[in-house]
mmCIF file as Biopython writes it, N, C-alpha, C and O atoms, coordinates in Angstrom:
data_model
#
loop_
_atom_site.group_PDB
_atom_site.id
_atom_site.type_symbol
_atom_site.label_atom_id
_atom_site.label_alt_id
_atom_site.label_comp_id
_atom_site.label_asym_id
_atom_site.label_entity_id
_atom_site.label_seq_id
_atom_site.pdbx_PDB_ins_code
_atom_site.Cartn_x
_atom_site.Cartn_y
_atom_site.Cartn_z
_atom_site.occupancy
_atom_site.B_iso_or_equiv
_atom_site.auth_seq_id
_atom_site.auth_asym_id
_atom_site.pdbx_PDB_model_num
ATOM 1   N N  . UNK A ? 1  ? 5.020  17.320 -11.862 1.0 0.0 1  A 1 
ATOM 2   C CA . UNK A ? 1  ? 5.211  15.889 -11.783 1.0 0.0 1  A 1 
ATOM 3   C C  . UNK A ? 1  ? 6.664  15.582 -12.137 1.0 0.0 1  A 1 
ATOM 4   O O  . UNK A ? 1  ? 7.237  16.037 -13.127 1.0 0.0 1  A 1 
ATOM 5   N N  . UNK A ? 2  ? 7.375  14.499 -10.937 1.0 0.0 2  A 1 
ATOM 6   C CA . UNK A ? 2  ? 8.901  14.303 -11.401 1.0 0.0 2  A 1 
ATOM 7   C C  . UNK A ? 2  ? 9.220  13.696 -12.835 1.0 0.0 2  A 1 
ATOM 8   O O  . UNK A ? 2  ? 8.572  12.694 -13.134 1.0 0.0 2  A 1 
ATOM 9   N N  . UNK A ? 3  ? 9.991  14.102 -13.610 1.0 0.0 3  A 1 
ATOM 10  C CA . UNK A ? 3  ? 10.226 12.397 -14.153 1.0 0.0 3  A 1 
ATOM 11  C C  . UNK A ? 3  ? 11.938 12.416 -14.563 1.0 0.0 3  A 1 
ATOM 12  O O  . UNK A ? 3  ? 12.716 13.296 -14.933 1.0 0.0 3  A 1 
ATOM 13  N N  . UNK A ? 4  ? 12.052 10.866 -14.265 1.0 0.0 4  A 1 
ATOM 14  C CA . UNK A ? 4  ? 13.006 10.176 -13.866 1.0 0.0 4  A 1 
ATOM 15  C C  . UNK A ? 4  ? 14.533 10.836 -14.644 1.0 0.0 4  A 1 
ATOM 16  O O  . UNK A ? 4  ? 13.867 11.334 -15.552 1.0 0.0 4  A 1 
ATOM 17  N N  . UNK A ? 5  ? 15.256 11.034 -14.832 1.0 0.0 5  A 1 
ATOM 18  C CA . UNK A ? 5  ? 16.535 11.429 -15.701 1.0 0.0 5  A 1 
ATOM 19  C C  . UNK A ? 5  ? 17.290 10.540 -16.508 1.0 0.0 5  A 1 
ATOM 20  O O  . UNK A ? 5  ? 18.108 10.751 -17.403 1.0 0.0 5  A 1 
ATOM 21  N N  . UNK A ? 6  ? 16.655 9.062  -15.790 1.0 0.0 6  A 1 
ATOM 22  C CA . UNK A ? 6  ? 17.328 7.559  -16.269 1.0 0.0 6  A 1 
ATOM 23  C C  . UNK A ? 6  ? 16.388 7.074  -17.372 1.0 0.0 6  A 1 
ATOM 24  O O  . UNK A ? 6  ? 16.817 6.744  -18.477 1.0 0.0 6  A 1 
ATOM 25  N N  . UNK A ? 7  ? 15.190 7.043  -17.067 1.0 0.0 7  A 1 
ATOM 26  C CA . UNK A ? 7  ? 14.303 5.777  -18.104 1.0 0.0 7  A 1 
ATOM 27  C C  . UNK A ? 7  ? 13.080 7.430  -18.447 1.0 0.0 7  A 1 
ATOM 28  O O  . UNK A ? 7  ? 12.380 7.231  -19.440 1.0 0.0 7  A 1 
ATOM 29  N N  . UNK A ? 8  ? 12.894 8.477  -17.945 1.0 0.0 8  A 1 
ATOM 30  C CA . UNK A ? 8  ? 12.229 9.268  -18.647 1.0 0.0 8  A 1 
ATOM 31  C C  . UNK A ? 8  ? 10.487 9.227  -18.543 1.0 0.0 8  A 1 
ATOM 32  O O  . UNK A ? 8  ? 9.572  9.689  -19.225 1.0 0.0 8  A 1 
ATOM 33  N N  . UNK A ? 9  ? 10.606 8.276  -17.097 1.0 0.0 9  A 1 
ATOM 34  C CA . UNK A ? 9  ? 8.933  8.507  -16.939 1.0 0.0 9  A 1 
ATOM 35  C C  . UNK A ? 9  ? 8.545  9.057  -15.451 1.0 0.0 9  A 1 
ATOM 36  O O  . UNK A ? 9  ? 8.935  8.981  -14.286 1.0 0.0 9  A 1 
ATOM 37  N N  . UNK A ? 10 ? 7.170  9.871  -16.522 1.0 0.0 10 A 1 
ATOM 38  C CA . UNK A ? 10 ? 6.557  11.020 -15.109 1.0 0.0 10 A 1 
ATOM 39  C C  . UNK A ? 10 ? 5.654  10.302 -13.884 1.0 0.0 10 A 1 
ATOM 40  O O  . UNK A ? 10 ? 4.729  9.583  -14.262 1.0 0.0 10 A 1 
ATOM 41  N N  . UNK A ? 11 ? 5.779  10.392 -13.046 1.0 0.0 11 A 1 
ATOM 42  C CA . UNK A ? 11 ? 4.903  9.964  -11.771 1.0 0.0 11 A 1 
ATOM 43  C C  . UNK A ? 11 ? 4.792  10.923 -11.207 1.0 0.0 11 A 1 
ATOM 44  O O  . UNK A ? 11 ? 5.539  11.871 -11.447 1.0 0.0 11 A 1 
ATOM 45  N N  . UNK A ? 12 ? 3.685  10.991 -10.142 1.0 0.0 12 A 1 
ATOM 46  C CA . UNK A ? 12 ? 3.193  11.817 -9.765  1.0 0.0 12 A 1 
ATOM 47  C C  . UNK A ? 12 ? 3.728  11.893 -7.901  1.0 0.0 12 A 1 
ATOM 48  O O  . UNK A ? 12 ? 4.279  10.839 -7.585  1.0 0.0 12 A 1 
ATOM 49  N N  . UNK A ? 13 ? 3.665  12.643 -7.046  1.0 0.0 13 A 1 
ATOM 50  C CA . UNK A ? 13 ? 4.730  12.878 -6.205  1.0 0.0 13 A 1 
ATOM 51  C C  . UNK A ? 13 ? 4.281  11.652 -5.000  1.0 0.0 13 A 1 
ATOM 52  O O  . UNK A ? 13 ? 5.011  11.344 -4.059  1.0 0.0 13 A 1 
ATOM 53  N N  . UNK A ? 14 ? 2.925  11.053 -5.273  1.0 0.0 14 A 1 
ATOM 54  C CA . UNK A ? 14 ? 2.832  9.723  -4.275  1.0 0.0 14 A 1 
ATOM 55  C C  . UNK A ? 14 ? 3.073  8.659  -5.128  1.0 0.0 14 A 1 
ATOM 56  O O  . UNK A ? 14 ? 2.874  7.805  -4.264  1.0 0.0 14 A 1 
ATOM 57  N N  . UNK A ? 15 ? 3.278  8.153  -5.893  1.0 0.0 15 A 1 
ATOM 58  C CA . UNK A ? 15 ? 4.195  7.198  -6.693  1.0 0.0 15 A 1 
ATOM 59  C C  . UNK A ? 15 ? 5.417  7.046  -6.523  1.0 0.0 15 A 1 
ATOM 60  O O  . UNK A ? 15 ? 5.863  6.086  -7.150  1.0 0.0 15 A 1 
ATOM 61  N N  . UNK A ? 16 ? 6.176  7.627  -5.903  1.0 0.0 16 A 1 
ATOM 62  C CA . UNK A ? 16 ? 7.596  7.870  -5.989  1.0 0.0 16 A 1 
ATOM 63  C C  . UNK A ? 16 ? 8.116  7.502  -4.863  1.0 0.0 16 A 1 
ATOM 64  O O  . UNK A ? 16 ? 7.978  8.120  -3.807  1.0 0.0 16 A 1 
ATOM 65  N N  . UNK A ? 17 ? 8.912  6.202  -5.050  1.0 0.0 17 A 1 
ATOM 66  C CA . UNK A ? 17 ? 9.611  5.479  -3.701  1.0 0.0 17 A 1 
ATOM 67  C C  . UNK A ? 17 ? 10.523 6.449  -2.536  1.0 0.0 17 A 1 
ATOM 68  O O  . UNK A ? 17 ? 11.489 7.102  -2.930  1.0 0.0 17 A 1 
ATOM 69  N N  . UNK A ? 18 ? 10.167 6.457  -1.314  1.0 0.0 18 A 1 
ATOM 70  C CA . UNK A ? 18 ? 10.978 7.408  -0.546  1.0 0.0 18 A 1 
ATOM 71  C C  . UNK A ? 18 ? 11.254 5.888  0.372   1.0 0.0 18 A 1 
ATOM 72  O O  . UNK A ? 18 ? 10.671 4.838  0.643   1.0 0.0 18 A 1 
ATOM 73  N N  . UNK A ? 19 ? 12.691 6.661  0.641   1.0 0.0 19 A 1 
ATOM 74  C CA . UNK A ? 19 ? 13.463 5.945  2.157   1.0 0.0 19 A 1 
ATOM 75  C C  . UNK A ? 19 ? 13.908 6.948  2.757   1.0 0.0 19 A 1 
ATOM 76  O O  . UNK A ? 19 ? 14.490 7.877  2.196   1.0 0.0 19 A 1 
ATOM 77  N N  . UNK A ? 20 ? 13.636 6.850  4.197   1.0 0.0 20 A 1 
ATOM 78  C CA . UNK A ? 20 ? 13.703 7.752  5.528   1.0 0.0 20 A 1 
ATOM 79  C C  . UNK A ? 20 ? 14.382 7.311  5.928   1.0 0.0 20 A 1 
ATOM 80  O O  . UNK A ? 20 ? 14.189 6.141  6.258   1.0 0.0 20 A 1 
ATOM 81  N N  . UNK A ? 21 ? 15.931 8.072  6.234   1.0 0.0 21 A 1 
ATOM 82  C CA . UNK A ? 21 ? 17.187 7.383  6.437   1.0 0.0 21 A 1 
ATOM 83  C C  . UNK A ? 21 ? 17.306 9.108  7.664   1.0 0.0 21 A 1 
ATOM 84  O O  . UNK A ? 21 ? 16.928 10.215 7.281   1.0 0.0 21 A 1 
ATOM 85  N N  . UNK A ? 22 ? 17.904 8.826  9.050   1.0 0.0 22 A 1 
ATOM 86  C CA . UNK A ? 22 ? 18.225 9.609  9.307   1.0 0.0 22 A 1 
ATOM 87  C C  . UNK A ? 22 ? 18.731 11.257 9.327   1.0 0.0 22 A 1 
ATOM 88  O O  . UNK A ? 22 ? 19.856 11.747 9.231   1.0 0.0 22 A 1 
ATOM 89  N N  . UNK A ? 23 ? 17.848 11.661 9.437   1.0 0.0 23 A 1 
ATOM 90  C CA . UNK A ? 23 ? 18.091 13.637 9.228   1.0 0.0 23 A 1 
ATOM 91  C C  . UNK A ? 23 ? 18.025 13.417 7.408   1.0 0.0 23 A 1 
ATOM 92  O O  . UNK A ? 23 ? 18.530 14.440 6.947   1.0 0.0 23 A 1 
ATOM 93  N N  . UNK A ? 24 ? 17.670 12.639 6.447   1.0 0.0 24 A 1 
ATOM 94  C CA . UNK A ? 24 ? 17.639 12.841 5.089   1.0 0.0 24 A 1 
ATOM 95  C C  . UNK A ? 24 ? 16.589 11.487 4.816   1.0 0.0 24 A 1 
ATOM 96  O O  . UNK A ? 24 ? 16.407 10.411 5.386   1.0 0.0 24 A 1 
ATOM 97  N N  . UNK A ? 25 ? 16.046 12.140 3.681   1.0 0.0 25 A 1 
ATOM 98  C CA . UNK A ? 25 ? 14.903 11.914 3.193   1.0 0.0 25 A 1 
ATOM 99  C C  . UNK A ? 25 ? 15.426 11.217 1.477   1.0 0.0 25 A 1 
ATOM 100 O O  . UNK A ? 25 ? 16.026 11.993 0.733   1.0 0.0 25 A 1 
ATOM 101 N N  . UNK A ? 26 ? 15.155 9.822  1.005   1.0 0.0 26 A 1 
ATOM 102 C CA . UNK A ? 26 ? 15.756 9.666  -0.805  1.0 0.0 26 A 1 
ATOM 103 C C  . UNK A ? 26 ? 14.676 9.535  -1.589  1.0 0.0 26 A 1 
ATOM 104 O O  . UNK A ? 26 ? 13.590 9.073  -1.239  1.0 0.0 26 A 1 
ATOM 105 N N  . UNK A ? 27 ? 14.908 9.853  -2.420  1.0 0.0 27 A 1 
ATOM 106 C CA . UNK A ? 27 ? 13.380 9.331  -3.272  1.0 0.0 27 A 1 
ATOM 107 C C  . UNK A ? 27 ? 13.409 8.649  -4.849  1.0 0.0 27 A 1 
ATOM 108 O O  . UNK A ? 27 ? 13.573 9.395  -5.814  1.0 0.0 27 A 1 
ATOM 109 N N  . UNK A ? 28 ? 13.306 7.772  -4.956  1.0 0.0 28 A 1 
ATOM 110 C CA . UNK A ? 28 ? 13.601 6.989  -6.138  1.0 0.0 28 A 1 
ATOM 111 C C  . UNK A ? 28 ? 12.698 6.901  -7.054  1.0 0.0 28 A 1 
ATOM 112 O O  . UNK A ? 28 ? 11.551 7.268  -6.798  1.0 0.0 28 A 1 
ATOM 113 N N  . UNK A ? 29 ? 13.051 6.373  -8.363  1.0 0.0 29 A 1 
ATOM 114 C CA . UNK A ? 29 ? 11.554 6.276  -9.458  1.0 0.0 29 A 1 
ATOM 115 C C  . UNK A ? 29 ? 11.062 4.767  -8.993  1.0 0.0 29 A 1 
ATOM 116 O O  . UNK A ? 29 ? 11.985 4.012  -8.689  1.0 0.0 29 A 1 
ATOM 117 N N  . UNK A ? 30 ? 10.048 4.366  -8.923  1.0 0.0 30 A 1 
ATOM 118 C CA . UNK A ? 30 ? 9.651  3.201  -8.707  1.0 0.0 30 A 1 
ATOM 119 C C  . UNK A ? 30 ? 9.734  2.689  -10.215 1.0 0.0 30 A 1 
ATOM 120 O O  . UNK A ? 30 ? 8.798  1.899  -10.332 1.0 0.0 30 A 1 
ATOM 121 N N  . UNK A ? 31 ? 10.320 2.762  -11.237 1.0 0.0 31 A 1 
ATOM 122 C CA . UNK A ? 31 ? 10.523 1.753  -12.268 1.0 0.0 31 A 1 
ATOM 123 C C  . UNK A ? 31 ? 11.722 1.903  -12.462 1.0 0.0 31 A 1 
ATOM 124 O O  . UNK A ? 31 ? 11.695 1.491  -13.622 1.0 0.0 31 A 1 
ATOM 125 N N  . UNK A ? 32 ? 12.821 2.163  -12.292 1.0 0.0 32 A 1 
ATOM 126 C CA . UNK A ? 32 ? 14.133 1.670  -12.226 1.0 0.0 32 A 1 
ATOM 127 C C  . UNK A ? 32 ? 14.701 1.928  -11.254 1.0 0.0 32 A 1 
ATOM 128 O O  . UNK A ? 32 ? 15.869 1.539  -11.244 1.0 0.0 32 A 1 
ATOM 129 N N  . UNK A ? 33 ? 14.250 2.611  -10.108 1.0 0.0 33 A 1 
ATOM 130 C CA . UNK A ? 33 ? 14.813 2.570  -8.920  1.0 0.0 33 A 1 
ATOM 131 C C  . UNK A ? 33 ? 15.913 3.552  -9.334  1.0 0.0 33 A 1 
ATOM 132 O O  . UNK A ? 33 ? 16.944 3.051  -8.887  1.0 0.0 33 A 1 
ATOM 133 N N  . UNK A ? 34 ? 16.255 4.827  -10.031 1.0 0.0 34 A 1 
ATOM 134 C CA . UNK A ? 34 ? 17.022 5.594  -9.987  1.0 0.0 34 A 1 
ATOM 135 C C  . UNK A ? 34 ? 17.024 6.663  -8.871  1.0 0.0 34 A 1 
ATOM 136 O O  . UNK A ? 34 ? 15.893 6.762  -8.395  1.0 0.0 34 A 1 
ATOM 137 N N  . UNK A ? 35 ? 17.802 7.387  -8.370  1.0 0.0 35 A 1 
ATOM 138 C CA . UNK A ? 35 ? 17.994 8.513  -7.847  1.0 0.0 35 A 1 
ATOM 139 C C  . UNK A ? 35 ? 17.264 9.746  -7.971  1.0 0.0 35 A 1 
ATOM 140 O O  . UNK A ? 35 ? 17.975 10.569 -8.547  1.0 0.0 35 A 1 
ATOM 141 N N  . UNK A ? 36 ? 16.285 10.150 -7.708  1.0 0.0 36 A 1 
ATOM 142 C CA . UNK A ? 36 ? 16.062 11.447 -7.987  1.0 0.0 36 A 1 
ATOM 143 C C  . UNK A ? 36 ? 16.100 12.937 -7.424  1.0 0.0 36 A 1 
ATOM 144 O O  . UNK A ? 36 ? 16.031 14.094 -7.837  1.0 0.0 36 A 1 
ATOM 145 N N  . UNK A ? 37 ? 16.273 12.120 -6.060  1.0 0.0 37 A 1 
ATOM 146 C CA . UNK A ? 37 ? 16.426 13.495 -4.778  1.0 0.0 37 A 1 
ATOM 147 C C  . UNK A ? 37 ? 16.987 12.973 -3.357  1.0 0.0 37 A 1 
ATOM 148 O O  . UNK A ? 37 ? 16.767 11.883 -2.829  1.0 0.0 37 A 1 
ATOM 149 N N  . UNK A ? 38 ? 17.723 13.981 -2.910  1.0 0.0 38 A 1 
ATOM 150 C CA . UNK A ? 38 ? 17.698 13.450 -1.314  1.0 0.0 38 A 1 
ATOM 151 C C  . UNK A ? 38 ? 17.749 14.754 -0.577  1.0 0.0 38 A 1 
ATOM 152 O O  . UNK A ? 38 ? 18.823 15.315 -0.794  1.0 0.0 38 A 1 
ATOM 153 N N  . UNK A ? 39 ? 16.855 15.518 0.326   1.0 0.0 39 A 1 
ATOM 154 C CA . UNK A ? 39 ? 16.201 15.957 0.728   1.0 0.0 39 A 1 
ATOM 155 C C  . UNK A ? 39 ? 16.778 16.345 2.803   1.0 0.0 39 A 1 
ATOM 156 O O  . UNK A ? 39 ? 16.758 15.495 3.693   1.0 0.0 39 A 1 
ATOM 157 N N  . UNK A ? 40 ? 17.125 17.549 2.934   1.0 0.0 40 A 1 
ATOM 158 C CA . UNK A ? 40 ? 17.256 16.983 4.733   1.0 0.0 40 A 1 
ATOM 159 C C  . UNK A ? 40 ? 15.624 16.918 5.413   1.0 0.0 40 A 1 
ATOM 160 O O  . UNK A ? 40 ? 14.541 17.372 5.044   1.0 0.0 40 A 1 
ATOM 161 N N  . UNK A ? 41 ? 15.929 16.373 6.203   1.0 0.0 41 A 1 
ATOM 162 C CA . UNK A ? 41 ? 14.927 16.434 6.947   1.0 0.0 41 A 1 
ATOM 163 C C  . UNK A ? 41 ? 15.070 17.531 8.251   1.0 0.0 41 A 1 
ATOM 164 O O  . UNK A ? 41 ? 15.960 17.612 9.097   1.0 0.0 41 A 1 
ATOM 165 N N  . UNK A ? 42 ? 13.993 18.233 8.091   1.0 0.0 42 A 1 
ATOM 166 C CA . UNK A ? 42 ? 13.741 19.653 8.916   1.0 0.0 42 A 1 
ATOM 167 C C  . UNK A ? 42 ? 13.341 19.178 10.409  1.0 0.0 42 A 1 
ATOM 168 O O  . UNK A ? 42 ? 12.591 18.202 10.422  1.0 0.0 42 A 1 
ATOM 169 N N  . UNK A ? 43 ? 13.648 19.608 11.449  1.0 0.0 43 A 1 
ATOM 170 C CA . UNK A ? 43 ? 12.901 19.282 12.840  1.0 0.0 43 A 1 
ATOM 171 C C  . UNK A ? 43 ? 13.145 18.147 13.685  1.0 0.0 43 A 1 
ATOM 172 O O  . UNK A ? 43 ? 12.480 17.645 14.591  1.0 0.0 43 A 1 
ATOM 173 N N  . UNK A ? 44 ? 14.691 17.749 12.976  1.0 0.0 44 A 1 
ATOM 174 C CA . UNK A ? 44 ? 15.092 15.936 14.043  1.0 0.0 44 A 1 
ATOM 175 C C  . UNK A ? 44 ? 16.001 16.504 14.677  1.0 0.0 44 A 1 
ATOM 176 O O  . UNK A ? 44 ? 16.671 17.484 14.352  1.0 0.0 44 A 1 
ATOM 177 N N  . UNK A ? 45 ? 16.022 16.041 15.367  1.0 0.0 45 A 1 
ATOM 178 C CA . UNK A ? 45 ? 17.027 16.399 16.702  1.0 0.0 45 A 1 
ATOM 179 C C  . UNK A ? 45 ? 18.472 15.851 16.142  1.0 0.0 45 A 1 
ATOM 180 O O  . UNK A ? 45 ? 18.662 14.683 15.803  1.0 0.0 45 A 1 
ATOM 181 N N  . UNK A ? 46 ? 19.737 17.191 16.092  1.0 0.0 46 A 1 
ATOM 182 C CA . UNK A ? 46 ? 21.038 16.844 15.864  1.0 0.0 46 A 1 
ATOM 183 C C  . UNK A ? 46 ? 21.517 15.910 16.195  1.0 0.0 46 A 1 
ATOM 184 O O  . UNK A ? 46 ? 21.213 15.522 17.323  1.0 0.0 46 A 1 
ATOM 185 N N  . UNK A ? 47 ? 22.318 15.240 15.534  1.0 0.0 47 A 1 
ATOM 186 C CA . UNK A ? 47 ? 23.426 14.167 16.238  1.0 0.0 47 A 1 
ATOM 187 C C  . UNK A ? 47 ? 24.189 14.353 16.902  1.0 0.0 47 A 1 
ATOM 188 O O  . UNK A ? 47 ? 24.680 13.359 17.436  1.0 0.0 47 A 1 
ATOM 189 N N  . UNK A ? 48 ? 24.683 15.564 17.227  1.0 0.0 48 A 1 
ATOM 190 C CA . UNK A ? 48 ? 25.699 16.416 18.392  1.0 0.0 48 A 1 
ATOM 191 C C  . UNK A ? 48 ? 25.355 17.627 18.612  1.0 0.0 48 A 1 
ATOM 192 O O  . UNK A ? 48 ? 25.302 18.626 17.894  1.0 0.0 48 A 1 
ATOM 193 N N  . UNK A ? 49 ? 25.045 17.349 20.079  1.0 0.0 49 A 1 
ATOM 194 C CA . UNK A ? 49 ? 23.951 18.650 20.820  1.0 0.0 49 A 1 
ATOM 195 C C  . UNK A ? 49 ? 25.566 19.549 21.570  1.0 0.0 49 A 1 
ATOM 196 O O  . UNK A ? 49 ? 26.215 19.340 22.594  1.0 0.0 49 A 1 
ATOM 197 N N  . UNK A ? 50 ? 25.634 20.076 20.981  1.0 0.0 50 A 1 
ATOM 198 C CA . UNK A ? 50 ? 27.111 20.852 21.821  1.0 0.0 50 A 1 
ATOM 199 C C  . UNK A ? 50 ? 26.598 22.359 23.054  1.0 0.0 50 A 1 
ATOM 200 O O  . UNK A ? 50 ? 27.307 23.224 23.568  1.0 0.0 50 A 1 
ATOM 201 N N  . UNK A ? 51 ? 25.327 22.144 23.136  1.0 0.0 51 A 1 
ATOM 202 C CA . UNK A ? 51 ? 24.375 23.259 24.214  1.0 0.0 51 A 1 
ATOM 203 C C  . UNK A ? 51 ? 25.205 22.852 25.339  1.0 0.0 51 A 1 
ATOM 204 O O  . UNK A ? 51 ? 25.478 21.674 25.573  1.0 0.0 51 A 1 
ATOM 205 N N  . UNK A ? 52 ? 25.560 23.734 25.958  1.0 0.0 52 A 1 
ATOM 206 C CA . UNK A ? 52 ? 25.738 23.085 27.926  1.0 0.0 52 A 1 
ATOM 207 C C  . UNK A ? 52 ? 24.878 23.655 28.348  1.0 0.0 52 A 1 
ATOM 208 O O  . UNK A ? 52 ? 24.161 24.314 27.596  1.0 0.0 52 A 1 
ATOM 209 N N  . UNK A ? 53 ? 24.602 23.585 30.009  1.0 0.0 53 A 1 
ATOM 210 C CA . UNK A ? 53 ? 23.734 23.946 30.354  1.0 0.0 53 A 1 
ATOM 211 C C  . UNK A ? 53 ? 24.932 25.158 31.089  1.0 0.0 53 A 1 
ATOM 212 O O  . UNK A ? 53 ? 26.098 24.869 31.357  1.0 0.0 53 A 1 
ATOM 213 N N  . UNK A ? 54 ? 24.338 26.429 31.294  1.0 0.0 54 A 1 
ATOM 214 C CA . UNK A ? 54 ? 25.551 27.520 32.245  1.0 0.0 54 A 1 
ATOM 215 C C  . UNK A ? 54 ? 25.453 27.558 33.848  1.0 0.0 54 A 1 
ATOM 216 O O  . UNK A ? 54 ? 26.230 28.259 34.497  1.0 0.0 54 A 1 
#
């Protein structure tokens, strides 16, 4: 169970505010809204595909 680094309380990993922000993942404490992780996200399609076709 996380707990927070700011205010020092444990929640459990569905308690815990996430925002889905492009190719990264944040996740905050829902009681002070601190920082606790940011995460890539696995399996989204790059922002610059530099493949050609031959």
């Amino acid at each position: 169970m996380p707990t927070c680094h700011h205010c020092d309380a444990t929640h459990t990993a569905e308690e815990l505010t996430r925002h889905e922000r492009p190719g990264v993942v944040l996740v905050h404490c829902p009681d002070c809204d601190c920082l606790l992780g940011r995460y890539r996200r696995h399996g989204d399609a790059p922002e610059t595909d530099r493949l050609r076709e031959a």
